[in-house]
C-alpha positions in Angstrom: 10.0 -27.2 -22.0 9.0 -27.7 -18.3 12.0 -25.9 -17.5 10.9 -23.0 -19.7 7.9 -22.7 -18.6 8.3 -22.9 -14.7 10.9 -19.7 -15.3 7.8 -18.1 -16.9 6.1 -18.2 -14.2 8.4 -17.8 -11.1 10.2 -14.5 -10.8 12.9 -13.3 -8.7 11.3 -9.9 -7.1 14.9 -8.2 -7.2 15.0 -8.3 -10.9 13.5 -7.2 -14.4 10.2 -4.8 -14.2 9.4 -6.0 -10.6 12.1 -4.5 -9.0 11.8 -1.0 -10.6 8.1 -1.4 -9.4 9.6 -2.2 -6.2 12.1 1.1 -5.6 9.1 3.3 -6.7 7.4 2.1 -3.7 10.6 3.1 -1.6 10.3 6.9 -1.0 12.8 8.7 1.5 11.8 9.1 4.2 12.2 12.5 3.9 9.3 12.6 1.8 6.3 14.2 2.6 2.9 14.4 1.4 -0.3 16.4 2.1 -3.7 15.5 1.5 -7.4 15.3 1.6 -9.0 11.9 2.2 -12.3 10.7 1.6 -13.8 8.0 3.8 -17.0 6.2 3.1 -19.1 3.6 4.7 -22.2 2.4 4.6 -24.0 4.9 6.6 -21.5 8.0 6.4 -19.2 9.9 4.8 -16.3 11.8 6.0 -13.3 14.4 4.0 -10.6 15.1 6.2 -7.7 17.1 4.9 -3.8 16.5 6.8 -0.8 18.3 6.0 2.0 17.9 8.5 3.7 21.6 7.7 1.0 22.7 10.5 0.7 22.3 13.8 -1.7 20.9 16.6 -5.6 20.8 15.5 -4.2 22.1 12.5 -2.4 18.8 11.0 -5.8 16.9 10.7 -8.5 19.1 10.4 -12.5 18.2 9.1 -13.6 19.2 5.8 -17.0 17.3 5.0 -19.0 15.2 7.6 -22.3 13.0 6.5 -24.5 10.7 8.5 -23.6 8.5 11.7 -21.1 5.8 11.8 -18.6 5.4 15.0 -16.8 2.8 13.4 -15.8 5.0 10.7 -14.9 7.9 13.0 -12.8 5.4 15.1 -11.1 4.5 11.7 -10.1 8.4 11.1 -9.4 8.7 14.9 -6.9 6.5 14.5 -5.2 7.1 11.2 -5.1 11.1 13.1 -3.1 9.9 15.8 -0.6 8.1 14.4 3.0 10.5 14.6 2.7 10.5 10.6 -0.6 10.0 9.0 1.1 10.6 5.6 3.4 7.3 5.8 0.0 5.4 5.0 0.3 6.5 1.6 4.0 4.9 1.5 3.9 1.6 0.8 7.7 1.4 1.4 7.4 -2.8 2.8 5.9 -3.9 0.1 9.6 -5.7 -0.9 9.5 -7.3 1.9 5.7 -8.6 2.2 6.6 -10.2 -1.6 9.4 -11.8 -0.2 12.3 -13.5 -2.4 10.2 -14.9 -5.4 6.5 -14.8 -6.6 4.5 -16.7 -9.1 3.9 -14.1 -11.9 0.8 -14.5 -14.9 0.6 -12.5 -17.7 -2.4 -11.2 -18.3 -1.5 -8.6 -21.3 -2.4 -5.5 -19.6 -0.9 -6.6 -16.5 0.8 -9.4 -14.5 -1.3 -10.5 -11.8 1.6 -11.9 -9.2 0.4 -14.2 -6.6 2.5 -14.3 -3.4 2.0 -15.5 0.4 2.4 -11.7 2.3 5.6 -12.3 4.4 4.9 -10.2 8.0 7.4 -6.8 7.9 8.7 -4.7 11.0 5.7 -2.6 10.2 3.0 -5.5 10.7 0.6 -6.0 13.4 -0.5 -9.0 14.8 -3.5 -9.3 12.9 -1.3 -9.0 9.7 0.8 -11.9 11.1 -2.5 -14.1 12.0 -3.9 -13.0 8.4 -0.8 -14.0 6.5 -1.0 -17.4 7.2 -4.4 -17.4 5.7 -5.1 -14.8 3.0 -4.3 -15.2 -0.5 -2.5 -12.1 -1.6 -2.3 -10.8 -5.1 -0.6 -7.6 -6.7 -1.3 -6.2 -10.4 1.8 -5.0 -11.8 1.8 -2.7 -15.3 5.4 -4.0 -16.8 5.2 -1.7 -19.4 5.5 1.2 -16.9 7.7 -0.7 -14.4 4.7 0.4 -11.5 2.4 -1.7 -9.3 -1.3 -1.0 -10.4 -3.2 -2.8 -6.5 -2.8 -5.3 -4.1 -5.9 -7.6 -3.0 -6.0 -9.9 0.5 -8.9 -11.9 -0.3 -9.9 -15.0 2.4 -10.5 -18.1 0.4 -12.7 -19.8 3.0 -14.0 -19.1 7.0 -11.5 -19.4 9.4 -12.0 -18.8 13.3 -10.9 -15.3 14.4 -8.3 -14.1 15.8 -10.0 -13.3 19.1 -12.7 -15.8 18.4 -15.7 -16.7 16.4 -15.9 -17.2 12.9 -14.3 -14.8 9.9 -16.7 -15.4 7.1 -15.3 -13.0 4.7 -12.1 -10.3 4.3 -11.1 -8.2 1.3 -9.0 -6.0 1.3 -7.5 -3.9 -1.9 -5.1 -1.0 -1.9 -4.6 1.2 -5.0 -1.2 2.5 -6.7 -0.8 5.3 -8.7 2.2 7.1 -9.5 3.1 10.9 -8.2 4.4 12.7 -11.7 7.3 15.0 -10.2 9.4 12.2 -8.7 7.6 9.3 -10.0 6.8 7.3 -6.9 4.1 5.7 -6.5 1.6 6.1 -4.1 -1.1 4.8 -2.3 -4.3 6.2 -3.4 -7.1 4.4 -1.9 -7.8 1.2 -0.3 -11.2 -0.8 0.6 -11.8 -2.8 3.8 -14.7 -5.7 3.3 -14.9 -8.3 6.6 -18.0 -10.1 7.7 -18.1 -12.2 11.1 -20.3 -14.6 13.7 -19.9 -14.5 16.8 -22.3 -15.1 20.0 -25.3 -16.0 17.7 -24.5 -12.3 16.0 -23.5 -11.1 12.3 -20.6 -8.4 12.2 -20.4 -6.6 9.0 -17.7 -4.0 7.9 -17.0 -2.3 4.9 -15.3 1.3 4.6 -13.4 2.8 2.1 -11.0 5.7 1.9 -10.4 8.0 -1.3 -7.3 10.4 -1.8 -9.2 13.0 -3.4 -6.0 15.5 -3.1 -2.5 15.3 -2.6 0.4 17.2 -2.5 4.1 15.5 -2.4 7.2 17.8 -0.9 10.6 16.7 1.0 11.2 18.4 4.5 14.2 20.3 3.1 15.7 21.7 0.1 18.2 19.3 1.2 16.5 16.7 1.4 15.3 16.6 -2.2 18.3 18.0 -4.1 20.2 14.2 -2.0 17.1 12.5 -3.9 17.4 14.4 -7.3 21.3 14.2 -7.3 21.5 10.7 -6.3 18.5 9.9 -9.3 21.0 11.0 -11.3 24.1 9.6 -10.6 22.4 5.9 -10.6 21.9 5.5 -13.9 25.7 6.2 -15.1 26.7 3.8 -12.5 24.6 0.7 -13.9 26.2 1.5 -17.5 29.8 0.3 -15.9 31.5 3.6 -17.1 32.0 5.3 -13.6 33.0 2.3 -11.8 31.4 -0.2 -10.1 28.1 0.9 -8.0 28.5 -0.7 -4.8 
């Protein structure tokens, strides 16, 4: 019985409804997407629309601007910069941050899976510092094989990394899944911290909203490799065409 029920609640990420959830996360990276993004704060509000098939001032261009915030325009400054700002809608490590097994609850509409975020090649050191101390949760839909979110959520104050006191860090990203290829997607995320340091209070929330998005591959090519290889999978796995690796 205690056997039993320890298997129901820890799970092997590489297997079952997990691991399809998984490989939708894990576009090629030939993949491409174009998009509008909403960013909010407390005091502003910006759109900015990207698409890498342009060029220069083109790419990331300024579609709606509202009230005063710096922070904020820092934020969008820096998500402008980066060689791709599409690859933030990839969340392609996400294997890898669950690491080899999770604990999984069913919750009937969803299993909430509670993990400890392992750092990835694509982590920062402020991800490294937070996984040692944020609790991390995904909601995964196992009817639809796809994750639904991922919260980070700090269970109690902890001094900062570069001093002071954190008080307080959420942070949630949102899934959906693209309907042509069925990947999914990351479609918004929310940013909650608050701090004290040097007799101060440091508050920061911002959110950001894809309001618009468009998926393509860099080539022809490039997607009929996908489509072909989406095909061929499947007839592997049933053992008739030999083995798949």
């Amino acid at each position: 019985m205690w056997l039993a029920l320890l298997m129901a609640l820890t799970m092997v990420t590489g297997s079952g409804p997990m691991d399809e959830a998984l490989s939708a996360t894990e576009a090629p990276k030939t993949l491409r997407a174009a998009f509008t993004v909403e960013l909010r704060s407390d005091h502003a509000r910006r759109v900015y629309a990207f698409d890498p098939r342009k060029t220069g001032a083109e790419r990331w261009q300024v579609v709606d601007w509202q009230g005063e915030d710096d922070e904020l325009e820092e934020v969008a400054a820096n998500w402008a910069a980066e060689p791709a700002p599409d690859g933030r809608l990839f969340p392609d490590d996400l294997r890898a941050s669950l690491g080899r097994s999770v604990e999984v609850n069913d919750e009937g509409h969803a299993w909430q899976i509670s993990f400890r975020h392992t750092p990835s090649r694509n982590d920062g050191e402020f991800d490294v510092w937070a996984a040692q101390r944020l609790q991390a949760t995904a909601w995964l839909d196992p009817v639809g094989e796809r994750f639904l979110r991922i919260d980070y959520m700090l269970p109690k104050p902890v001094s900062g990394p570069e001093g002071g006191t954190l008080t307080k860090y959420n942070q949630s990203y949102f899934l959906r899944t693209e309907p042509r290829w069925g990947m999914s997607y990351v479609s918004g995320f929310s940013i909650e911290l608050e701090a004290r340091a040097a007799f101060r209070k440091i508050e920061r929330r911002y959110s950001a909203n894809i309001v618009k998005v468009d998926f393509f591959f860099a080539s022809a090519e490039a997607q009929k490799a996908f489509e072909d290889d989406r095909t061929v999978k499947p007839q592997l796995m049933t053992g008739l065409s030999g083995p798949a690796r």
